[in-house]
ZAMARGU-4260 file (C-alpha; in steps of 0.2 Angstrom, whole numbers, plus 5000, padded with zeros to 4 digits):
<rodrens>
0) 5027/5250/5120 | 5018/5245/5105 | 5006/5233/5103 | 5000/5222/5090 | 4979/5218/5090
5) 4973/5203/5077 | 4956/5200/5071 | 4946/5186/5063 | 4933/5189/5050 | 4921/5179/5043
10) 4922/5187/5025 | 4933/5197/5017 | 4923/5210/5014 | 4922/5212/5032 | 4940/5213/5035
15) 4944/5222/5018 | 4931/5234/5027 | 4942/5236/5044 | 4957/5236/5034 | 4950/5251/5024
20) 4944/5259/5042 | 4961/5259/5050 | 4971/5266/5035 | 4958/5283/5034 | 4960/5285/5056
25) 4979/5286/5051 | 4983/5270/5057 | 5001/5266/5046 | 5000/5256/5031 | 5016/5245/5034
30) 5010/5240/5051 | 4993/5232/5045 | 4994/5215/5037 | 4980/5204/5030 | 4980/5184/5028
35) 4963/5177/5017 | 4960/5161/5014 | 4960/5160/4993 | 4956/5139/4987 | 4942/5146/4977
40) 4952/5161/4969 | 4938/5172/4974 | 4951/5186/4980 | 4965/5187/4970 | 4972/5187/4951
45) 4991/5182/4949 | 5006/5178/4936 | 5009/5162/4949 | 5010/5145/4939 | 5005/5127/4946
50) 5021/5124/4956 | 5022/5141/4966 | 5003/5135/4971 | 5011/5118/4976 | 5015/5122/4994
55) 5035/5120/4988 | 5036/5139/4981 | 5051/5148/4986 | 5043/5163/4992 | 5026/5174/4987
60) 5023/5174/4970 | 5023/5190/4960 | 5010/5199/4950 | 4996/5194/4963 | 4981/5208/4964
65) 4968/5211/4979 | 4953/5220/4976 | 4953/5236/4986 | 4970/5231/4995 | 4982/5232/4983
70) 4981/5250/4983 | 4981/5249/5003 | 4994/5238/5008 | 5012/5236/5006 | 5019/5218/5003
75) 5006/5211/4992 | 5009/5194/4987 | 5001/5174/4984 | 5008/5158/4992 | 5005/5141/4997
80) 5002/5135/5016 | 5004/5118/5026 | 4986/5112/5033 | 4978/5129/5025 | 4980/5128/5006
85) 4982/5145/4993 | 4982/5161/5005 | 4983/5180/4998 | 4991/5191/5012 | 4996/5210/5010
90) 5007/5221/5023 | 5023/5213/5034 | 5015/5196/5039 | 5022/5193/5022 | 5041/5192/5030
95) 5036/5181/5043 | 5027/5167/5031 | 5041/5167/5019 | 5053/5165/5032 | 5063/5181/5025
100) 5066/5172/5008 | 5066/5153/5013 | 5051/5148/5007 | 5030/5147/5013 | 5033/5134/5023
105) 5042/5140/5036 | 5033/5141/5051 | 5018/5143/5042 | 5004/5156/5051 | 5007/5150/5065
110) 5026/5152/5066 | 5020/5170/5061 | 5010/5173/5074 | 5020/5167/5090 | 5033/5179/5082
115) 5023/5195/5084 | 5016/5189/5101 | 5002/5178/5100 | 5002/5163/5111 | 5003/5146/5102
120) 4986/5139/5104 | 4976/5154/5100 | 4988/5156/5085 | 4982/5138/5082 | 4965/5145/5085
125) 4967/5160/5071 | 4976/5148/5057 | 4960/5134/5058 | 4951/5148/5056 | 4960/5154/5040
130) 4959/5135/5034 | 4941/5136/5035 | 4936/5151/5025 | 4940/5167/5037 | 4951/5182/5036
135) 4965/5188/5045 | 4968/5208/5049 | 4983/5211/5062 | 4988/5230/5066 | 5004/5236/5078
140) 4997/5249/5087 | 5005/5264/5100 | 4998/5261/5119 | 4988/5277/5114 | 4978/5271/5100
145) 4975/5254/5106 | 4958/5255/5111 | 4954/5264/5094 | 4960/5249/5084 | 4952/5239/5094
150) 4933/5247/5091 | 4939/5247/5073 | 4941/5230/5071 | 4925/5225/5082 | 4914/5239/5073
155) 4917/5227/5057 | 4913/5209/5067 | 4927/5204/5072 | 4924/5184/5077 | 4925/5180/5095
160) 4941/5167/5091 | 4938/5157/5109 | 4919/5156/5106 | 4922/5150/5089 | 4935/5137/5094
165) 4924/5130/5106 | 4909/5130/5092 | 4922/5120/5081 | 4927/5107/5096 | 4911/5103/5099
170) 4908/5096/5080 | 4925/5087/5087 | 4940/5099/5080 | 4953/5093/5092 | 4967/5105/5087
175) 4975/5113/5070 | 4989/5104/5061 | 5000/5109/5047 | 4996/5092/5040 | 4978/5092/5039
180) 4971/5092/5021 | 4967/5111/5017 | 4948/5113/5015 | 4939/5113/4997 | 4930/5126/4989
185) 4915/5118/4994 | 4917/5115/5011 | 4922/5133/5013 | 4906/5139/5007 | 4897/5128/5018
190) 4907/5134/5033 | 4906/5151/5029 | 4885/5148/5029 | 4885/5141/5046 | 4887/5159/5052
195) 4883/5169/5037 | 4869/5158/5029 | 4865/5164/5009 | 4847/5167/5005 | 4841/5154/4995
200) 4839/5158/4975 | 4827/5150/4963 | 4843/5137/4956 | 4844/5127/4973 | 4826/5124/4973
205) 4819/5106/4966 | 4815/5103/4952 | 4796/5107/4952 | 4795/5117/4967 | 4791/5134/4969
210) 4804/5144/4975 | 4798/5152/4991 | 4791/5169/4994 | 4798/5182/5004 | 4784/5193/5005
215) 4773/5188/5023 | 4756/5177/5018 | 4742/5187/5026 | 4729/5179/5035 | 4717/5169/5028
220) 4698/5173/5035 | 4688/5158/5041 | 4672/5155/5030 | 4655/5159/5038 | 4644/5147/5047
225) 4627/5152/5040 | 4618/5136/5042 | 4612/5139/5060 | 4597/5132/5064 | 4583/5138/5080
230) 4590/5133/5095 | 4607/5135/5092 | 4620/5147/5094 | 4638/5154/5087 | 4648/5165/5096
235) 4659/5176/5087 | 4675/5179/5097 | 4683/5199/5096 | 4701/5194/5097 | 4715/5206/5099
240) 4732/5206/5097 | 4745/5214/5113 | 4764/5217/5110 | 4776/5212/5119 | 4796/5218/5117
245) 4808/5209/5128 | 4829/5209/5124 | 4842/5196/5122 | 4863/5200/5124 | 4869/5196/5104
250) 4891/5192/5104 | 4897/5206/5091 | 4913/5194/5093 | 4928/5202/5099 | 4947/5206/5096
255) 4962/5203/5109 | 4978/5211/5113 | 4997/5205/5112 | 5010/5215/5120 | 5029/5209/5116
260) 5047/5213/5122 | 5056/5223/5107 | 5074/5227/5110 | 5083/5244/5102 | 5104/5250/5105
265) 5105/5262/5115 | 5122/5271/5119 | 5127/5286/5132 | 5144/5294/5137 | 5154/5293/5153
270) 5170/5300/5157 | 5184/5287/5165 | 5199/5291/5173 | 5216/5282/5174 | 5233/5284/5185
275) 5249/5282/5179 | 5266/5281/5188 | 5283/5288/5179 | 5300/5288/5188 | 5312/5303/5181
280) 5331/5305/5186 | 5337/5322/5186 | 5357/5328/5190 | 5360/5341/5202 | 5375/5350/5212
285) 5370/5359/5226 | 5376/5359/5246 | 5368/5346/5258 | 5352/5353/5266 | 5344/5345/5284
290) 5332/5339/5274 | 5344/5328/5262 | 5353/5324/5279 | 5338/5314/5285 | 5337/5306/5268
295) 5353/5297/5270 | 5344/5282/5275 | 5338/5264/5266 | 5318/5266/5265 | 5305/5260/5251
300) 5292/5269/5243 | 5276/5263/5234 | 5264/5272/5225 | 5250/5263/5215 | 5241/5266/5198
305) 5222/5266/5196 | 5208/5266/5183 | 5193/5268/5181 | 5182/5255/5170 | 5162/5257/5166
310) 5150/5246/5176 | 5133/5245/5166 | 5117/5241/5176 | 5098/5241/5172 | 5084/5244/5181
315) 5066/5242/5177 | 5054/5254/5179 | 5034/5257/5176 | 5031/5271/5163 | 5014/5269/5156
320) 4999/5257/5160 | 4987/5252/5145 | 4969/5250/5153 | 4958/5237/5142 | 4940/5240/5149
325) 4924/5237/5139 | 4909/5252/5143 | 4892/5247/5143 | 4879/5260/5136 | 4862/5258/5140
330) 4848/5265/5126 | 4830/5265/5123 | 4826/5260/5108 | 4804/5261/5103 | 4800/5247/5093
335) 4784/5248/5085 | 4774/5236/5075 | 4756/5233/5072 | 4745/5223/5082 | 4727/5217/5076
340) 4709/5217/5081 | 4693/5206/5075 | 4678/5220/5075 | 4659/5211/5073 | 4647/5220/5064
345) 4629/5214/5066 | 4618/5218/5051 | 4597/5214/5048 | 4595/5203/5031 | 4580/5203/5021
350) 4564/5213/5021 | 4565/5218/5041 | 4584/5225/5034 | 4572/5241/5029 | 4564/5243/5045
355) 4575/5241/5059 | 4589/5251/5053 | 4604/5241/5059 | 4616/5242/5044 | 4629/5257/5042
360) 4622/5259/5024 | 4606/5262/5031 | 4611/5279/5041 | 4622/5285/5026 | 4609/5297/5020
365) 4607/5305/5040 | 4626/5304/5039 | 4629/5313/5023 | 4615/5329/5028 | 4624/5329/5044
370) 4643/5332/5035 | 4636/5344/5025 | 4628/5356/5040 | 4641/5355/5049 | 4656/5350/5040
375) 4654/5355/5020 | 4655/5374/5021 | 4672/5372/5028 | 4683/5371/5010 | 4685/5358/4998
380) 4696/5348/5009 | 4682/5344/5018 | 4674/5327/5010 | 4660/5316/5016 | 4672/5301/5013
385) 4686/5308/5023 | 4674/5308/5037 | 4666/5292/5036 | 4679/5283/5047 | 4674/5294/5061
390) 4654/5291/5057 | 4657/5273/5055 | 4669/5274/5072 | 4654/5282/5082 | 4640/5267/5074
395) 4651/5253/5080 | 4650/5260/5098 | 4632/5258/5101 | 4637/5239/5099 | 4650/5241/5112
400) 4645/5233/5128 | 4658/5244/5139 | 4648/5260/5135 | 4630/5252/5136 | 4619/5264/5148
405) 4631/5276/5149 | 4631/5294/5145 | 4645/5303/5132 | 4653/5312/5145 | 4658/5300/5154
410) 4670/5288/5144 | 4672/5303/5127 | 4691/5304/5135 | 4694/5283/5133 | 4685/5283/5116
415) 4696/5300/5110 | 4715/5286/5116 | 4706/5273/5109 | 4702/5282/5093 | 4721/5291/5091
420) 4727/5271/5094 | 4718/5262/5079 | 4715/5276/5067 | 4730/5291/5070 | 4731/5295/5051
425) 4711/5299/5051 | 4712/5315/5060 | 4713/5323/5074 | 4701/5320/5086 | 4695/5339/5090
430) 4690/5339/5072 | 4679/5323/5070 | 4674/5321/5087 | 4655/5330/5083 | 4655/5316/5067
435) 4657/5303/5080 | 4647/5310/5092 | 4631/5315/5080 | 4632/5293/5075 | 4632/5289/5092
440) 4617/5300/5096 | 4608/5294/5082 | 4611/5274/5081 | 4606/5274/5100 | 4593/5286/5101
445) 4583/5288/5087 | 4578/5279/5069 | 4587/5288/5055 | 4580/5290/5038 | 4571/5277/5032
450) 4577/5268/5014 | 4567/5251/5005 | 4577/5234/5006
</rodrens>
């Protein structure tokens, strides 16, 4: 038994998309149909004058053009419906619109929906939402390939109609009508933004605004506090940031299945049979015999005809189910961002800036003759700069409180995961850990080469 499956798009494009879909999976082109709203005659160019627009047309008018369908569908024609204005439609919902030749009017979508299946109110459901903007993709599908249009239709964001309905009753929709005034332009586009919202461009910006940048604004840094006076103190807080993934269930919308009662001639032979009695007279001249003796008698004999008629009968059985189930696949998915972190450096100012060697700048010249001993014979890949993350790296340690008093052995594996974390495109750890090692061991334990303020 086939089955017909309708969708509700939010654009054409979307639908146009499906439509294309189930025409390259094989899916016959006269059993796929397609309804669009057209007020703002963004869809369609046609031959039809001011009266067959009118609502009072006396069937599609001719000469109308789809882009991308027209080469798609068969049926292709413009016309006029009650409550829902200009519509374009392609395939054999055309038939049922037109009333096979007695105008749009005639039972209008809804009338053409109920007659492949669909009940009345979700038809009710499928036409507001062809008034208000949306497209309209139906397919007649084999048991066997219901499921495939199915994914079709949802892979290209088929609405969930029921959802949407209730969506549309809450802003105080109470029910479609052929009567209601079709919406405009306007209020289409409006519609179509409440679930589709358009970036917004330079023109609808105010006058004398700036139109607003899509580009992130990064964080602005606070201005030092230098004016701190004996007696007082600052603190400096070392913020870091943590990521936290968490998930939420998002409606891809859905489609829904009609089945319907379809009735075809069937015909098979059976042989009858039928009796018929015939009396014969027939002159003879022979001798009485015992047997014509006994004859000579009064009696009666009957003998009855018979036919035989044909008696039809039908019987229902079960020859094939069609399962409807939805699978649920579980993924992982690894989401990764950037996460940021506050690093305080403490640095000597003024004549003593000489003396107590606190500054990075001031171990440049121990860092640079230590490169060169240990890294500079190695090729000419091998540049101080390219290595001074790892010296810088081992410098900022010494000012780590979690490693004060402790010896390298002890916490070289935490520093290696922490180094890999913040700096992964530095290098590999096996090849600047004795950079970071030789500034720890320097910064902690003994004075580098001196330079003046």
């Amino acid at each position: 038994m086939a089955k017909t499956i309708v969708g509700l798009f939010d654009t054409f494009p979307e639908a146009q998309g499906a439509v294309q879909d189930l025409v390259n999976k094989g899916f016959s082109r006269d059993t796929i149909s397609i309804a669009a709203n057209n007020t703002a005659g963004e869809y369609v160019q046609s031959t039809a004058s001011s009266e067959e627009w009118s609502g009072t047309a006396t069937g599609a008018a001719a000469g109308a053009t789809i882009g991308g369908i027209g080469g798609l569908l068969v049926g292709l024609g413009a016309l006029a419906i009650p409550g829902i204005g200009p519509v374009v439609a392609a395939g054999p919902l055309i038939a049922a619109l037109t009333g096979a030749g007695i105008g749009a009017v005639a039972g209008g979508l809804i009338g053409a929906l109920t007659d492949i299946g669909v009940p009345e109110e979700e038809a009710g459901y499928y036409a507001e939402g062809v008034r208000r903007g949306g497209t309209l993709v139906t397919v007649n599908a084999e048991d066997s390939r219901v499921d495939q249009a199915i994914d079709i239709l949802e892979d290209h964001n088929a609405v969930d109609v029921e959802q949407r309905a209730s969506s549309w009753k809450q802003s105080g929709w109470t029910g479609y009508s052929a009567t209601a005034q079709p919406y405009t332009a306007e209020e289409i586009t409006r519609e179509r933004e409440r679930y589709h919202p358009m970036p917004t461009t330079p023109s609808t910006v105010a006058a004398g605004a700036a139109a607003p940048s899509t580009r992130p604004i990064p964080p602005q840094p606070k201005p030092r506090d230098t004016s701190i006076t004996g007696g007082k103190e600052t603190t400096l807080p070392v913020i870091e940031e943590e990521m936290q993934v968490g998930k939420r269930t998002v409606s891809r919308g859905g489609v829904r299945v009609y089945s319907r009662v379809t009735e075809k001639p069937v015909e098979e032979q059976v042989h009858l049979r039928k009796e018929h009695v015939s009396v014969e007279r027939r002159p003879v001249n022979r001798a009485l015999s015992s047997t014509d003796r006994d004859a000579l008698k009064e009696g009666t004999i009957e003998m009855s005809e018979t036919s035989e008629e044909a008696v039809v009968s039908k019987q229902a059985r079960v020859v094939e189910e069609v399962v409807v189930r939805k699978d649920a696949q579980e993924r992982t998915e690894t989401v990764r961002d950037t996460v940021r972190r506050t690093d305080v450096e403490v640095e000597k100012l003024g004549a003593e800036r000489g003396q107590s060697a606190n500054g990075f700048e001031v171990y440049d010249a121990d860092f640079r003759k230590n490169f060169t001993s240990t890294y500079g014979t190695r090729g000419k890949n091998y540049t101080y700069e390219k290595y001074t993350p790892a010296y810088r790296y081992g410098y900022d340690l010494v000012s780590d409180k979690r490693y004060n008093g402790k010896e390298w052995t002890t916490f070289e594996s935490e520093v290696r995961r922490d180094w890999e974390t913040r700096y992964p495109g530095q290098g590999a750890w096996e090849d600047v850990k004795d950079a970071v090692r030789y500034a720890w061991d320097t910064v902690r334990g003994r004075p580098p080469l001196r330079r003046t303020a």
